[in-house]
N, C-alpha and C positions, 0 to 999 in steps of 0.2 A: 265459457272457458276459453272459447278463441279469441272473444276481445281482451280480455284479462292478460294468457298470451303475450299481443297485439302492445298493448298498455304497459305492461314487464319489461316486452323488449323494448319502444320506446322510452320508457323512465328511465334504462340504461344509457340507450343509446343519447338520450340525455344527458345524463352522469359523465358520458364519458365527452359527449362536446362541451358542456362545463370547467372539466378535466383541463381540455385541448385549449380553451380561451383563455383559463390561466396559466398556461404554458405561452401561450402565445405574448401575451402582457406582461411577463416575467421574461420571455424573449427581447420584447421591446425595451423594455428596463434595461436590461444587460447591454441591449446595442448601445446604450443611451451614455452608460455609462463608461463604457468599455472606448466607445469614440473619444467621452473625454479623458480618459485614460492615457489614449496611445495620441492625443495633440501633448498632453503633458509630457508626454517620452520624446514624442517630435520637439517640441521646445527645446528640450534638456540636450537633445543630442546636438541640434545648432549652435545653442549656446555654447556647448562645449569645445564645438569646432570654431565658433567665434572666438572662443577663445583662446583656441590654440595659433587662430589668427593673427589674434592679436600680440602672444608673446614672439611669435617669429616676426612677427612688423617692428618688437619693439626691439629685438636683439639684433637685427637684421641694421636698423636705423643707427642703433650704438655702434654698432662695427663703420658703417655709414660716419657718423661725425668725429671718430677716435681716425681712421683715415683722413679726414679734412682736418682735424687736427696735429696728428705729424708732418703734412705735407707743409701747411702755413708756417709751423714751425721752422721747420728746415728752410725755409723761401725766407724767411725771417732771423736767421743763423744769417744766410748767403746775404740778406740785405745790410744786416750790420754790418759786416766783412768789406761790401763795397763801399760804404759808406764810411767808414776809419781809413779804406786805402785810399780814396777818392781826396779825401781830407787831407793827409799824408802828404801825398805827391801834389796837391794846391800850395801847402807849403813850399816845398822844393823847387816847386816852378818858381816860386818868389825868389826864394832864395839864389837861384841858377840864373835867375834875370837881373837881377844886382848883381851876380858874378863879373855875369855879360860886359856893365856897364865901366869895368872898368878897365884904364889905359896903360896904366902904369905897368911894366912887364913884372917887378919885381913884387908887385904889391898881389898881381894877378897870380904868381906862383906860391904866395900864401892861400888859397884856396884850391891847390890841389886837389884837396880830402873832397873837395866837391862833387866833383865830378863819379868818385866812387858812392858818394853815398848816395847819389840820384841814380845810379845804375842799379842798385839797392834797392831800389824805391817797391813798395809789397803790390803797387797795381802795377807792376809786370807779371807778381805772380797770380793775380787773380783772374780766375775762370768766368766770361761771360757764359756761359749756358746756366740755365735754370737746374738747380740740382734734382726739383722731381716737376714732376706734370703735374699740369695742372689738368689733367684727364681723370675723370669719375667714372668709365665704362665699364672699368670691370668690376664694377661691385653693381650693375645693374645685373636685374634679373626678368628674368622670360617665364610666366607663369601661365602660357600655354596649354599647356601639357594637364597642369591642376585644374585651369578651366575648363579644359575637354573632360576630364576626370570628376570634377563637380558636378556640372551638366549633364554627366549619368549618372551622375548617383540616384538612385530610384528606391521603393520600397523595396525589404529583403524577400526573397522568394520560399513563399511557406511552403511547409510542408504538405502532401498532400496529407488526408484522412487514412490512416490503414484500415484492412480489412480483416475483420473478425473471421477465419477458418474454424467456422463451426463443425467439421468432421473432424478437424486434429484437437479440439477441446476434448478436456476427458473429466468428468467427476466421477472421484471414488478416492477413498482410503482416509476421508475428512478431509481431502486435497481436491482444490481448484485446480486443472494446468488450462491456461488460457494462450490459441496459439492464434497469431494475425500475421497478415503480408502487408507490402508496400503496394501499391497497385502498378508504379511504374518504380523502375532503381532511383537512387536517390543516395549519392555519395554524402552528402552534406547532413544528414541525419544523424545525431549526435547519443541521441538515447530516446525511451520511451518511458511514456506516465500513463498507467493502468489505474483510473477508478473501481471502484464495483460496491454493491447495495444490496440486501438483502431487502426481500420484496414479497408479500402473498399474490401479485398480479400478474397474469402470462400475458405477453403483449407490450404496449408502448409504457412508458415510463409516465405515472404520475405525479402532478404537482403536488398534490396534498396527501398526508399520511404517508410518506414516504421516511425512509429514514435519508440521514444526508451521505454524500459518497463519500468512499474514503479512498485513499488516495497510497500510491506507488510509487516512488517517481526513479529516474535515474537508472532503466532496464536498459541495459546494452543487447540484449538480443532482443528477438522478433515473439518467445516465449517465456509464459512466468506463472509458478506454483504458486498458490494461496496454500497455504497451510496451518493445522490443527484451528479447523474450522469446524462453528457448531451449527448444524443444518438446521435451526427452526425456525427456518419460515421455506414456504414451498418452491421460490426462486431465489434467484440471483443474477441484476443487471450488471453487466462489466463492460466499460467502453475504455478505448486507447486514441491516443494521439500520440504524433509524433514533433520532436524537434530538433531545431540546430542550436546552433552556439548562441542565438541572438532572439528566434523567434521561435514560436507553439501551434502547432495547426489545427485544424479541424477537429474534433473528436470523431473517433469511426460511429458508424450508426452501431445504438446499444444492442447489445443479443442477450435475450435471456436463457438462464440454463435452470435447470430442473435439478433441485437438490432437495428432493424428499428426502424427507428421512422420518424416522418415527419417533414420536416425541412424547410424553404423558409421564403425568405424576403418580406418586404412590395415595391410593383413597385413603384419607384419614378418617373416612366416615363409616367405615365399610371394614374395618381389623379389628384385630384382639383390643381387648382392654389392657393389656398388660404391655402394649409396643405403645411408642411415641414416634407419631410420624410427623414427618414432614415433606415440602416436596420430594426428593430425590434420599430420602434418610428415614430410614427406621431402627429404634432400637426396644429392646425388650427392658423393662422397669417393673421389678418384685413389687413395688407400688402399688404397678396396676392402671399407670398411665394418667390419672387423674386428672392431672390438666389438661390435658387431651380435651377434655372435656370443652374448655375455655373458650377453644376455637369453632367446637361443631357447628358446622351451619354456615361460618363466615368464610371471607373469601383465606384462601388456605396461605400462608407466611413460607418464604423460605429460613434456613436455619441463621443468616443473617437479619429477622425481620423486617427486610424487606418485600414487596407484591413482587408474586411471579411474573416475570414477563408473559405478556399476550404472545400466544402462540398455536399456531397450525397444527391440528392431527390427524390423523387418519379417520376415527369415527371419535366425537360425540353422546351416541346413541346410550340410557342408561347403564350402569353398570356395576347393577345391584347395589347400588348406595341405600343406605337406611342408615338402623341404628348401630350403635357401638358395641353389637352384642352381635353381631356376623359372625365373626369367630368366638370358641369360646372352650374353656376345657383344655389340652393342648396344644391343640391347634393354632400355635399362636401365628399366624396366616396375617398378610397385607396383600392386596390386588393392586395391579395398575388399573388408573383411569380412564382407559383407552384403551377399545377391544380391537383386535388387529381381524377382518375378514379377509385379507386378501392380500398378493403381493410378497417382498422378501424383506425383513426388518431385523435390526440388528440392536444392542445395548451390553452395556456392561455392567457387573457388579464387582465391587470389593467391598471384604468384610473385614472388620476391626480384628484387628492381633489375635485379642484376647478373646474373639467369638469363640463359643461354645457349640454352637450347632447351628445352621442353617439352612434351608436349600434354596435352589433357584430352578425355576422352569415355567412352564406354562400351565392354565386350566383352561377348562369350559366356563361360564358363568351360575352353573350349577351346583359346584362345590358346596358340601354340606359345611354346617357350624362346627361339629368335631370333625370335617375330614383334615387329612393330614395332607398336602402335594406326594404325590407320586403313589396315593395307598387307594388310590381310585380308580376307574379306566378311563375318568376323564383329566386326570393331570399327567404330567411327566414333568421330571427332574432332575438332578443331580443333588447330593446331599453331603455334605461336608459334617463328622462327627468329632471332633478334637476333646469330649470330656474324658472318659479315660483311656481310652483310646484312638489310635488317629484311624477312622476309616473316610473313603471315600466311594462314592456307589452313585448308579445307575439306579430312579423310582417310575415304577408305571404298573399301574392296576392289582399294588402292593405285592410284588413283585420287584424285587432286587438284584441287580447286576453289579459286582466289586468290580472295583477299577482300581489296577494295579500300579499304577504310575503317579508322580508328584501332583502335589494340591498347589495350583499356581496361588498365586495373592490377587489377582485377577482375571475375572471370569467373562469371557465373551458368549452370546448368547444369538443366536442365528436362528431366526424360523421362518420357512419358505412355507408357505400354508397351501397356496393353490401345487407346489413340487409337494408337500407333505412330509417335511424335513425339519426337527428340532435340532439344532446343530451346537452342543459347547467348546469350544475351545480355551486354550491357554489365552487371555486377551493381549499378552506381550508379546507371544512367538509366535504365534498364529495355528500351533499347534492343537492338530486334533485330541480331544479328551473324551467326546462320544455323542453319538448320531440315532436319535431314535426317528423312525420312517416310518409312518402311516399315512391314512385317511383324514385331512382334518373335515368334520363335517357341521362344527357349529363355530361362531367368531370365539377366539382364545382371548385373555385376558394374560398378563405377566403375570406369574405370585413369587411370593415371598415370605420365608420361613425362616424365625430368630429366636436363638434363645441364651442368654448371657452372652450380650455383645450387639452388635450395629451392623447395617449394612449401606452403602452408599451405590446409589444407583447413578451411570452417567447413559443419560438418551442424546437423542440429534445427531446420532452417529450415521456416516454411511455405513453401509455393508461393505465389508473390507476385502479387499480383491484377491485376497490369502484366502480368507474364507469361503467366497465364491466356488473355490476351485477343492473344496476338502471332497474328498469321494468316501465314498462308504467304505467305514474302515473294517477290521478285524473285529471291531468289540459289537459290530450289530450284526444281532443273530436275524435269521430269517421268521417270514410270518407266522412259523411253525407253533402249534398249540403250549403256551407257557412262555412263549419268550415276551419281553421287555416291546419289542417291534410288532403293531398289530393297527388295523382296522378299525378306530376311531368309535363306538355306537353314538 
């Protein structure tokens, strides 16, 4: 038996390095891939600055030649100008040197007008200076300052990994709140991305049979509620990171949280002939259920035929399954699949419109074929009667307590077995509707009693933190001889 043991815990301890070396080669994959991931973003972002390079070289350069263009221009306005008056007054000179040449006084005063037109002449009026520079300085540029600026440019500074404050996490009400810190401040943090996994494994996170994460993104605060969440499976991994405008950092190391809840189908092997069940659904059929028949034995269909999902329960252990003849006579009775020994569990039932009678509560596994819920000392119940009249009532050891107050449309159902607490409530308000308190001394089973009409069962629920806190109200009497409240045999 000690090597056996010995053997057990190594084949685990096996399993679980197995586990770890494909975590590790699926690590190296991702580095693999993820490196060339982020040269492909390094590319892109160079290129992009290349390119913005390039269009301020090329706008910068047009501005560059459209200036060497007006200047030549204008130098080339000014060149023609001297070049016409230059021409101009070479004529005049000719003509005022043959003026010169001659003797005659009277012939020389027919050339008067000479002398004014050479005074005329347009190269007196033209400007030796250059009209513009021939200087390019100011459209140089000193890029300095961007080189200094390049030359730091460096990777962006991640974020670090937050940490998961496992004492401000809180599971309850079908609600995740998941609370983390930064480990140091960190203004540049932009928003956070919450994964999280439903999982049967306490401890590190496995590669295989896992389901895959799902994903949050876009938290502006440091805290965030999962909501109307079905608890079936026995954990839940949730990791966060954080980031900025540009980049994603580390994910924080996973935590798992503990989100039992209790979980089990209605036995369709194990009820009346006259109900048709299915997982989470029984109805009552004048029939007689016949088809029912069709499935006995196989594995059991939801009312989409669809397979049940795999899922975690509390026990296992038989629970009185056989034949189709369990109940029989009135009694048209369905058990859950899954006997609760221990611990606080919670479910809901709603029944169709038009149901006619049904109850809900707990038994022992002993329940006879004619017994009815609540007409034994081993069930307890509440009973809902709408045929011709509407009652509503308290069952325990065939013994009835009326209940004076509205029949909600849904039923919450609370039993603390080791506190010794059958607890029903309004399942919308949270409202007490009544409290039987005993001894439980054998594992209890759900039952369930239909009679023209249906009932829909929802499990995977927390215990709801309204309910936690119901105290024993007015409608439970004490352990006194005949009351509804008593000491389990």
């Amino acid at each position: 038996e000690t090597l056996q043991r010995i053997v057990s815990t190594l084949a685990n301890k096996n399993d679980e390095i197995h586990n770890f070396i494909d975590m590790l080669n699926q690590t190296i994959k991702n580095v693999q891939i993820n490196s060339s991931n982020v040269i492909s973003e390094l590319d892109e972002e160079f290129d992009g600055l290349y390119s913005v390079l390039d269009e301020m070289k090329a706008s910068m350069a047009n501005t560059i030649q459209q200036e060497k263009a007006r200047k030549i221009q204008a130098l080339q306005n000014q060149l023609s100008q001297c070049s016409n008056a230059l021409e101009s007054s070479e004529e005049l000179l000719e003509l005022a040197a043959q003026s010169l040449d001659i003797k005659d006084p009277e012939e020389f005063s027919k050339v008067e007008n000479i002398k004014r037109i050479v005074t005329m002449a347009s190269a007196f009026r033209i400007s030796l200076k250059p009209g513009v520079s021939d200087s390019m300085t100011h459209l140089m540029v000193d890029f300095s300052l961007e080189r200094c600026a390049l030359q730091a440019v460096k990777f962006l500074p991640v974020p670090k990994a937050p940490e998961i404050d496992l004492t401000a996490c809180l599971v309850a009400d079908n609600c995740i709140t998941v609370s983390w810190r930064m480990p140091e401040e960190d203004s540049r943090v932009d928003h956070f991305v919450l994964e999280y996994r439903k999982t049967n494994f306490d401890g590190l996170a496995r590669v295989k049979d896992e389901q895959s994460w799902e994903l949050i993104d876009y938290i502006k605060a440091t805290e965030y509620t999962l909501s109307g969440l079905k608890f079936d499976t026995k954990y839940m991994n949730v990791r966060v990171q954080a980031c900025n405008k540009a980049v994603a950092g580390e994910y924080s190391d996973p935590v798992t949280l503990e989100t039992k809840a209790f979980v089990f189908n209605l036995d369709n092997t194990s009820s009346h002939l006259n109900l048709k069940v299915e997982d989470t659904y029984v109805e009552w059929e004048p029939t007689g259920g016949k088809g029912q028949e069709k499935v006995k034995g196989k594995e059991n269909k939801g009312r989409s035929g669809a397979p049940s999902p795999k899922r975690t329960s509390l026990s296992r252990r038989p629970t009185m399954r056989g034949s189709r003849d369990r109940f029989t006579g009135e009694s048209y009775t369905v058990l859950g699949d899954t006997a609760i020994e221990s611990g606080q569990h919670y479910w809901e039932v709603r029944a169709q419109k038009d149901c006619k009678s049904y109850s809900v509560g707990v038994t022992y596994k002993n329940l006879g074929k004619f017994d009815q819920l609540g007409r034994t000392n081993s069930s307890w119940c509440i009973h809902i009667n709408n045929w011709l009249q509407n009652t509503f009532s308290a069952k325990h050891n065939n013994k009835t307590k009326t209940l004076d107050i509205p029949i909600p449309d849904r039923i919450g159902v609370y039993c603390n077995f080791d506190g010794g607490q059958l607890t029903f409530c309004n399942a919308n308000s949270k409202e007490l509707l009544y409290t039987f308190r005993t001894k439980f001394t054998q594992p209890l089973l759900p039952g369930f009693m239909v009679w023209c009409g249906g009932l829909t069962v929802s499990t995977g629920l927390q215990v709801p933190s309204a309910v936690k806190t119901l105290q024993k109200s007015e409608n439970g009497l004490s352990g006194s001889t005949g009351s509804l409240n008593s000491v389990a045999q």
